[in-house]
C-alpha positions as a Markdown table, in Angstrom:
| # | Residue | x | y | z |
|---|---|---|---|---|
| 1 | Unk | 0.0 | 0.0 | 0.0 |
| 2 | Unk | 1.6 | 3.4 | -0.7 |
| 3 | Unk | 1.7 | 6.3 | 1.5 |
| 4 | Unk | -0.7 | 8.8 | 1.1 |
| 5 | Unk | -0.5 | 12.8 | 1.8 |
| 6 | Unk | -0.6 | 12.9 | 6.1 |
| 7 | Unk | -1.4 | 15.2 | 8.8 |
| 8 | Unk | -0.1 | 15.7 | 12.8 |
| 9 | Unk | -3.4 | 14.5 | 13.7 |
| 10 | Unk | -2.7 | 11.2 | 12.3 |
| 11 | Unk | 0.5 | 11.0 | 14.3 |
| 12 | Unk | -1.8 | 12.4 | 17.4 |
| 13 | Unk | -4.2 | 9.2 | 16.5 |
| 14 | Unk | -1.3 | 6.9 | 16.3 |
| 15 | Unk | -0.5 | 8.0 | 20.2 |
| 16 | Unk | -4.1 | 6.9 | 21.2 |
| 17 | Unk | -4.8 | 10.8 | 23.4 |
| 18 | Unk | -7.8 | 9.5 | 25.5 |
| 19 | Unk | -6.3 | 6.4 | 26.6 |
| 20 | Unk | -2.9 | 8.2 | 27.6 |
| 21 | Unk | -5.0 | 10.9 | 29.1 |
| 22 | Unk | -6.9 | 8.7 | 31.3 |
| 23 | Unk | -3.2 | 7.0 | 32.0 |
| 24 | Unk | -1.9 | 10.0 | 33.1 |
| 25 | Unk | -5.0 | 10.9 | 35.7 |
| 26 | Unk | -3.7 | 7.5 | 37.3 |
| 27 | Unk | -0.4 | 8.6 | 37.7 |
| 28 | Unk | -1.0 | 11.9 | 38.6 |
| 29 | Unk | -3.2 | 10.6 | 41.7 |
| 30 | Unk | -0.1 | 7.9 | 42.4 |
| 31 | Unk | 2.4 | 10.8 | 42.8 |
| 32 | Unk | -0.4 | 12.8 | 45.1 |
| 33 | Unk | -1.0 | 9.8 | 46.9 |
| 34 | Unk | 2.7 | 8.6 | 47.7 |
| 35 | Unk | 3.2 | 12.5 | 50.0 |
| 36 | Unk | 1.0 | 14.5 | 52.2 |
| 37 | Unk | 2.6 | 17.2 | 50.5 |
| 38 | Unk | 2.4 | 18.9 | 47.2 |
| 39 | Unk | 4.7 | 17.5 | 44.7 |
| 40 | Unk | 7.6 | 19.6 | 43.2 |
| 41 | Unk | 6.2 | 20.9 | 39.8 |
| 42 | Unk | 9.2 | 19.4 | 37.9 |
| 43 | Unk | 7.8 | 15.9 | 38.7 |
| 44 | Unk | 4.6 | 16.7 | 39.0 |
| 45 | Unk | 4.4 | 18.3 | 35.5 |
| 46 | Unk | 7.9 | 16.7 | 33.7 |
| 47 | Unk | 7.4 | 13.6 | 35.4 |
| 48 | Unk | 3.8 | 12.8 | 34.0 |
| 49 | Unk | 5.2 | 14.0 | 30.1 |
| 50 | Unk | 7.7 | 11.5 | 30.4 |
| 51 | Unk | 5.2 | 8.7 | 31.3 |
| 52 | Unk | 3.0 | 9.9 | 29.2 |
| 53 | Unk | 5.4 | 10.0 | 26.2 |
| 54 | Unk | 6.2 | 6.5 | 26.6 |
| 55 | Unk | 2.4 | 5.2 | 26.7 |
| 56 | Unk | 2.4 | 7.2 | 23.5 |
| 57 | Unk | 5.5 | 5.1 | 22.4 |
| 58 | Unk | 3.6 | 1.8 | 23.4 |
| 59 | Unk | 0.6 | 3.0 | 21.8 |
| 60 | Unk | 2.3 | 3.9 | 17.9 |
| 61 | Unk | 4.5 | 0.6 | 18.1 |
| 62 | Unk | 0.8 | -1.5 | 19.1 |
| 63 | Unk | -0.5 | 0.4 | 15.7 |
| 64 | Unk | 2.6 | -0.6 | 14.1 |
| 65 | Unk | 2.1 | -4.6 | 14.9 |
| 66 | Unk | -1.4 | -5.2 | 14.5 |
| 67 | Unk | -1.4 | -3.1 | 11.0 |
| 68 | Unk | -2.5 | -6.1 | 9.2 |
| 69 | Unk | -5.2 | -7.0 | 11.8 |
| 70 | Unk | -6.5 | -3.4 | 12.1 |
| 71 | Unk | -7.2 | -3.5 | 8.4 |
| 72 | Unk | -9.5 | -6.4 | 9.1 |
| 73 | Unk | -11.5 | -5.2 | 11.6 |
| 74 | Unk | -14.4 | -2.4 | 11.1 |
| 75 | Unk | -13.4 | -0.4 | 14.4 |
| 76 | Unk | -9.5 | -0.2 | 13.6 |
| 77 | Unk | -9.7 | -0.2 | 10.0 |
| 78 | Unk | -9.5 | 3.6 | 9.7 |
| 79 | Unk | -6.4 | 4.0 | 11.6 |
| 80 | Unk | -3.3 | 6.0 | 9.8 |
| 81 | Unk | -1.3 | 2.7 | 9.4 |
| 82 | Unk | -4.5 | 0.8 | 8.5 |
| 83 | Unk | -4.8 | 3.2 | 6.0 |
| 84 | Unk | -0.9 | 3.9 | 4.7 |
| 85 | Unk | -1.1 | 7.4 | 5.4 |
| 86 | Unk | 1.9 | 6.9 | 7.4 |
| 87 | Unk | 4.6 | 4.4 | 6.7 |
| 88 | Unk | 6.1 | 1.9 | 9.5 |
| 89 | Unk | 9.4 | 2.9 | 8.8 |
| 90 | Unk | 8.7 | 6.6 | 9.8 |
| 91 | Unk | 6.0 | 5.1 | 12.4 |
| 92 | Unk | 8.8 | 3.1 | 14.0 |
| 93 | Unk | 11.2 | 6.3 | 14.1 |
| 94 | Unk | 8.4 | 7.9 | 16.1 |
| 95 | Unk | 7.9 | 5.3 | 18.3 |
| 96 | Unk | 11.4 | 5.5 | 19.1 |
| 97 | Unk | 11.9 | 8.9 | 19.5 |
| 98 | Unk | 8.8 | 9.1 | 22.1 |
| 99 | Unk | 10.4 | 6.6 | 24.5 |
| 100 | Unk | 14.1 | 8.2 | 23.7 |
| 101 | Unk | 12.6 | 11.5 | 25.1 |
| 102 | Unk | 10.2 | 10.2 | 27.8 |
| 103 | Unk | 13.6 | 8.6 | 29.6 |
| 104 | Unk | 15.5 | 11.6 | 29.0 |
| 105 | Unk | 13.1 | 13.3 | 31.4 |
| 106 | Unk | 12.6 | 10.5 | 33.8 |
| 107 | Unk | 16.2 | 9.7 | 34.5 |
| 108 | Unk | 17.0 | 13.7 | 34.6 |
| 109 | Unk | 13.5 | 15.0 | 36.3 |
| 110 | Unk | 12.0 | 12.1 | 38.6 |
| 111 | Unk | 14.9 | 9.0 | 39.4 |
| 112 | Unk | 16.1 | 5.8 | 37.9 |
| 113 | Unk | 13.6 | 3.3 | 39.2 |
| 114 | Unk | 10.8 | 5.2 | 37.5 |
| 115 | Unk | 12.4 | 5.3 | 34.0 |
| 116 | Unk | 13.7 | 1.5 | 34.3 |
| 117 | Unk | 10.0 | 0.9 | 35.5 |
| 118 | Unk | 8.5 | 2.5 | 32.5 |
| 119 | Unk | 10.8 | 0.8 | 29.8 |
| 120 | Unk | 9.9 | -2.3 | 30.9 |
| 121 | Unk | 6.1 | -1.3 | 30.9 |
| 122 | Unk | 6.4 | -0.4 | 27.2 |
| 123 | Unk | 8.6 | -3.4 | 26.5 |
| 124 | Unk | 5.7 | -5.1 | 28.0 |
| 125 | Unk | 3.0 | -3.9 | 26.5 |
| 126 | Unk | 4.2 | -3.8 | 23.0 |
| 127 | Unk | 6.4 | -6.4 | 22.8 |
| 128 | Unk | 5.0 | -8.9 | 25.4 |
| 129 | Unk | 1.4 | -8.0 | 25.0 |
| 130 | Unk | 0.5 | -7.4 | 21.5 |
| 131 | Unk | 3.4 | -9.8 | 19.8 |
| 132 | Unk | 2.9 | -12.7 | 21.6 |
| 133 | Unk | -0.2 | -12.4 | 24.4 |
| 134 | Unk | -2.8 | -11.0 | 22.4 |
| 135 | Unk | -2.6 | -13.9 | 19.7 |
| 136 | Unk | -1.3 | -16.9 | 22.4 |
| 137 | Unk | -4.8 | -17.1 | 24.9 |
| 138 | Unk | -8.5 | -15.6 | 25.6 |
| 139 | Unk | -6.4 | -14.4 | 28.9 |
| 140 | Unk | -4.4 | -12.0 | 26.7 |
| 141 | Unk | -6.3 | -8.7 | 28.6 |
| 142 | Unk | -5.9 | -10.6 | 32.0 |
| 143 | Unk | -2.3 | -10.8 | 31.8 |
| 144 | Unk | -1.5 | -7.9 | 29.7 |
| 145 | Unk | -3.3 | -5.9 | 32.4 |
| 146 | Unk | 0.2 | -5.8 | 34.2 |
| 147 | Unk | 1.5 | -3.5 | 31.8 |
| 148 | Unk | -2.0 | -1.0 | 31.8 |
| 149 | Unk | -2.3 | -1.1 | 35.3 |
| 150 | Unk | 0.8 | 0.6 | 36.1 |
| 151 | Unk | 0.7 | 4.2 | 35.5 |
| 152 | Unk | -0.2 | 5.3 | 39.3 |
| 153 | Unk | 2.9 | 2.6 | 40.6 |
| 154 | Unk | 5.2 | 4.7 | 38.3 |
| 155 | Unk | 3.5 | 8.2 | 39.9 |
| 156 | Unk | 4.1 | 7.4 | 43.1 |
| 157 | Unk | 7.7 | 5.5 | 42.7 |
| 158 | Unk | 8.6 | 8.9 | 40.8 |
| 159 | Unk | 8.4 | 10.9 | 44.2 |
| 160 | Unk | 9.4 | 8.1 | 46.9 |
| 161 | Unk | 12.0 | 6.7 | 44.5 |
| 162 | Unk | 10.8 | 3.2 | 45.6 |
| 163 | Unk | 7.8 | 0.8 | 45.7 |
| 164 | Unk | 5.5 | -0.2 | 48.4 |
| 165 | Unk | 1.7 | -1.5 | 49.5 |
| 166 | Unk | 0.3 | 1.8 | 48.4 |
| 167 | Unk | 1.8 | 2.0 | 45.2 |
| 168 | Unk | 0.8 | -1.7 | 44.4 |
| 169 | Unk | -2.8 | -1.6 | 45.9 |
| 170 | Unk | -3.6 | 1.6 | 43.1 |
| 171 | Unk | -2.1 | -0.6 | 40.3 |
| 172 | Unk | -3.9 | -3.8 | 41.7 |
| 173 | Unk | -7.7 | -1.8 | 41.1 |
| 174 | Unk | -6.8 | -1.0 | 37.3 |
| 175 | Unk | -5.4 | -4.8 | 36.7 |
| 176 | Unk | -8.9 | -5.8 | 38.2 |
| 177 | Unk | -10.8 | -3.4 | 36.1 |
| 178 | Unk | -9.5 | -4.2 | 32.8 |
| 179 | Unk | -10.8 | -7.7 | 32.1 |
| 180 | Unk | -14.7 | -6.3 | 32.5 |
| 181 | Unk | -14.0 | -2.8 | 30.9 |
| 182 | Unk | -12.6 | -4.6 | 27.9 |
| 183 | Unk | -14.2 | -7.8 | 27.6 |
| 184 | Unk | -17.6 | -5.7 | 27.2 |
| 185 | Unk | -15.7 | -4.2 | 23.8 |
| 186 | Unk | -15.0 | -7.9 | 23.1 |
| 187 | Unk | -18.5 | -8.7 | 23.0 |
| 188 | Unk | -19.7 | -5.7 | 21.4 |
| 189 | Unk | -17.2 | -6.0 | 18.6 |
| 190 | Unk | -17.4 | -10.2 | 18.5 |
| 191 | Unk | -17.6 | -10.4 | 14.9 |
| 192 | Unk | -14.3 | -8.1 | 14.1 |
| 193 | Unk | -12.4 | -10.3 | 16.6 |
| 194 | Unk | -13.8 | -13.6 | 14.7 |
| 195 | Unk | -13.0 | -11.8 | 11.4 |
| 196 | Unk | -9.2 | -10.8 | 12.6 |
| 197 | Unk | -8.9 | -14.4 | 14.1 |
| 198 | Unk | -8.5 | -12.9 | 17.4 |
| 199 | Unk | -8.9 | -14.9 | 20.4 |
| 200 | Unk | -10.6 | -12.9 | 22.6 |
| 201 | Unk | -12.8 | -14.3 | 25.4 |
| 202 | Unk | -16.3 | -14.2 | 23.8 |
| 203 | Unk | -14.9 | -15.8 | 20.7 |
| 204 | Unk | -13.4 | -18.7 | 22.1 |
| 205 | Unk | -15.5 | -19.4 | 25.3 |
| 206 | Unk | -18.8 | -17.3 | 23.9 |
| 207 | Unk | -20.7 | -14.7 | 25.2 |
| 208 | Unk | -22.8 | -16.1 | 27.9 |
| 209 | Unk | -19.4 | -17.5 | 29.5 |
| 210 | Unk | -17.7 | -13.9 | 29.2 |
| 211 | Unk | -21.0 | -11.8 | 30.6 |
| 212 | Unk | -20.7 | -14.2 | 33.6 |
| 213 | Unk | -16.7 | -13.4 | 34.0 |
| 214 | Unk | -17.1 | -9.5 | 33.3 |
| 215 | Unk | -19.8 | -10.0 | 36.6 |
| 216 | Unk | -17.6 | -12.1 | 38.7 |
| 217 | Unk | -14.3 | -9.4 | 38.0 |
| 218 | Unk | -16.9 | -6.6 | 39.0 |
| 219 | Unk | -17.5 | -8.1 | 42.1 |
| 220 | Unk | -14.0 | -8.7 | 42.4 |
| 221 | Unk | -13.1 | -5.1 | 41.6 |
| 222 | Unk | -15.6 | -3.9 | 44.1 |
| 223 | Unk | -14.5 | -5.0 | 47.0 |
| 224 | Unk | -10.7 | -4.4 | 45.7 |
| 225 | Unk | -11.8 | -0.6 | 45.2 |
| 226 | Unk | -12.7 | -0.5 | 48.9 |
| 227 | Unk | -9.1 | -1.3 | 50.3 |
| 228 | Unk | -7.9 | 2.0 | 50.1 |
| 229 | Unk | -10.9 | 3.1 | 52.8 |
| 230 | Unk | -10.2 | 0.0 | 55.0 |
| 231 | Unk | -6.0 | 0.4 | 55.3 |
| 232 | Unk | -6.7 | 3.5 | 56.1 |
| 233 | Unk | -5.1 | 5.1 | 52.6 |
| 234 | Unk | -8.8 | 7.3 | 51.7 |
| 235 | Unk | -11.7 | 8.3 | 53.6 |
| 236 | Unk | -15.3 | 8.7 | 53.8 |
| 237 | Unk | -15.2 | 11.2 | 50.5 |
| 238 | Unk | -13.8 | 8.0 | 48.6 |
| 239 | Unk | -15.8 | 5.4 | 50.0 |
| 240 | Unk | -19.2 | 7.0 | 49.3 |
| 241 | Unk | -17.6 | 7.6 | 45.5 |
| 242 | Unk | -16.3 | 3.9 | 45.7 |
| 243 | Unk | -19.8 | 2.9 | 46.8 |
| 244 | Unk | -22.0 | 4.6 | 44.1 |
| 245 | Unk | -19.5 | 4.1 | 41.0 |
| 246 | Unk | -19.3 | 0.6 | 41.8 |
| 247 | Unk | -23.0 | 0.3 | 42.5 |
| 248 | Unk | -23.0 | 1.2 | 38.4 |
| 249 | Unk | -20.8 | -0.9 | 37.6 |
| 250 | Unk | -22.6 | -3.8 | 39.0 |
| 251 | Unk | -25.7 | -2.7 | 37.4 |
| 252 | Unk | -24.4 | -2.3 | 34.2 |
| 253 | Unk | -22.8 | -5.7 | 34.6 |
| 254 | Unk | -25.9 | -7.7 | 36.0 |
| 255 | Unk | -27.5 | -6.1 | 32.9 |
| 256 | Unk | -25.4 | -7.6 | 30.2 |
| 257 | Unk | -25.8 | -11.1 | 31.9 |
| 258 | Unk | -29.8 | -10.5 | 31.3 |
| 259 | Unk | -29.0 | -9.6 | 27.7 |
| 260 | Unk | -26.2 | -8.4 | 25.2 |
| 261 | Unk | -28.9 | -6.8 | 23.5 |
| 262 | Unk | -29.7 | -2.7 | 22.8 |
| 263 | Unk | -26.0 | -2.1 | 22.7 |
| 264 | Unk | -25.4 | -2.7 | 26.6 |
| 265 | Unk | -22.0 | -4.1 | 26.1 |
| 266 | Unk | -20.8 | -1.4 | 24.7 |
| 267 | Unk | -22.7 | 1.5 | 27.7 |
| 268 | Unk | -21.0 | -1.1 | 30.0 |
| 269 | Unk | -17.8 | -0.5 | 28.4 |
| 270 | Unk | -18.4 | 3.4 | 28.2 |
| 271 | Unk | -19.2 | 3.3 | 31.9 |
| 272 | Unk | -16.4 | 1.4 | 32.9 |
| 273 | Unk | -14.1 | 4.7 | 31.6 |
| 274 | Unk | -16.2 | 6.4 | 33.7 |
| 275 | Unk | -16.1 | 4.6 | 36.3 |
| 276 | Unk | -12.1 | 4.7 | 36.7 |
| 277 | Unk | -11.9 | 8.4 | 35.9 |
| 278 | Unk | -14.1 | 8.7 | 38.9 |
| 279 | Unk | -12.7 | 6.2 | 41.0 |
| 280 | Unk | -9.1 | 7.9 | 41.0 |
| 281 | Unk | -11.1 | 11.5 | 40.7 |
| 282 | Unk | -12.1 | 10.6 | 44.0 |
| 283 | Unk | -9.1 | 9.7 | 46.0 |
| 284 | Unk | -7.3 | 12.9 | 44.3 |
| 285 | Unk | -10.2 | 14.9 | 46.0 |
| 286 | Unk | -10.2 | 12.9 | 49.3 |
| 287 | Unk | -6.3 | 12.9 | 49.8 |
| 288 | Unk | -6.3 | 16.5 | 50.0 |
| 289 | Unk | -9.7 | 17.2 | 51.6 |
């Protein structure tokens, strides 16, 4: 396919913004979390560009392997390597750069630990994850999770310089969290996983089998989302959030295990965004209230 005339927005695209965007909320709330005091602004502000840069990184070279697939599937299809508008070569280059600059700041800006912590992330989610996971097992999202899951552990290990119970418990919720909020786009987008010969959960095990997981993790994920009140790390302003996000989720869960029907996977799957943007919203807002 030959390369066609491009634009920054397609090189934007390739960085997936609203996923890195909703990254970065975690790792912001890891940094606030790990002091009682505010955090120095060249962390605070350098720190999360250089994590964010590299989730960017991840994200271009995860456009860059599953090219072929993406072509294949009506949700992807449109994407600027999909489409040739930008070439691999020069996405690769871009890739590269990203990460380059995102541990120039992290090494100079936050500490070692941090930038080691976020190479192997992106070494994890790009090379583990989408070259080998992602095609291997229906578990792909369950154990690629490690890699999603730990934007607020690299916040917080960028101002203590080391990692402990805290830092672990906020990276524990997202790992629990993404097997529901993406096995609900499984389902609503079953036949472009069948047609890309991906082996996502509904496709191998079928639907009724991945409704009834998505319920189990939600239960599982709302009484994870509750240890930061009971060890004593939040307060009542988060566990009345925790409560009444997680009361959603559930719904939204028991829902889909009635019926898949009126595009309730994919609300469930909105929702769950939601759901974590207010979940960390909320212990941002009780940490310093």
């Amino acid at each position: 396919m030959h390369t066609v005339n491009f634009s920054w927005h397609d090189y934007l695209e390739l960085c997936k913004p609203r996923v890195v965007l909703l990254m970065i909320l975690t790792a912001v709330v890891g940094m606030c979390l790990a002091s009682s005091r505010f955090i120095p602004w060249k962390i605070l502000i350098l720190g999360n560009i250089g994590i964010a840069l590299a989730a960017a990184s991840a994200a271009v070279m995860n456009h860059l392997l599953e090219r072929h697939i993406d072509r294949l599937m009506q949700r992807t299809q449109h994407r600027p390597l999909a489409q040739g508008k930008i070439s691999p070569h020069h996405a690769f280059i871009f890739s590269v750069i990203l990460c380059t600059i995102s541990m120039i700041l992290l090494i100079a800006f936050t500490n070692k630990l941090t930038a080691l912590l976020t190479f192997f992330t992106v070494i994890g989610y790009a090379g583990i994850y989408t070259l080998y996971l992602k095609r291997a097992t229906s578990q792909n999202i369950v154990i690629g999770g490690v890699a999603g899951a730990a934007p607020p552990l690299l916040g917080w290990v960028a101002v203590t310089g080391h990692i402990d119970a805290g830092s672990l418990l906020l990276m524990l919720i997202i790992f629990v969290w993404t097997p529901p909020h993406f096995w609900s786009l499984a389902i609503h987008r079953f036949d472009d996983y069948a047609k890309a010969r991906m082996p996502m959960l509904p496709n191998t095990h079928g639907i009724p089998y991945t409704q009834l997981h998505i319920f189990l993790y939600t239960l599982l994920l709302t009484a994870v989302s509750l240890l930061p009140f009971v060890i004593g790390m939040s307060g009542r302003i988060y566990l009345v959030s925790a409560l009444l996000l997680n009361a959603g989720f559930i719904y939204w869960a028991i829902r889909m295990l009635v019926n898949v029907k009126q595009n309730i996977p994919l609300k469930t799957f909105r929702y769950s965004i939601i759901y974590l943007a207010g979940l960390f919203t909320a212990l941002l807002i009780d940490h310093y209230i």
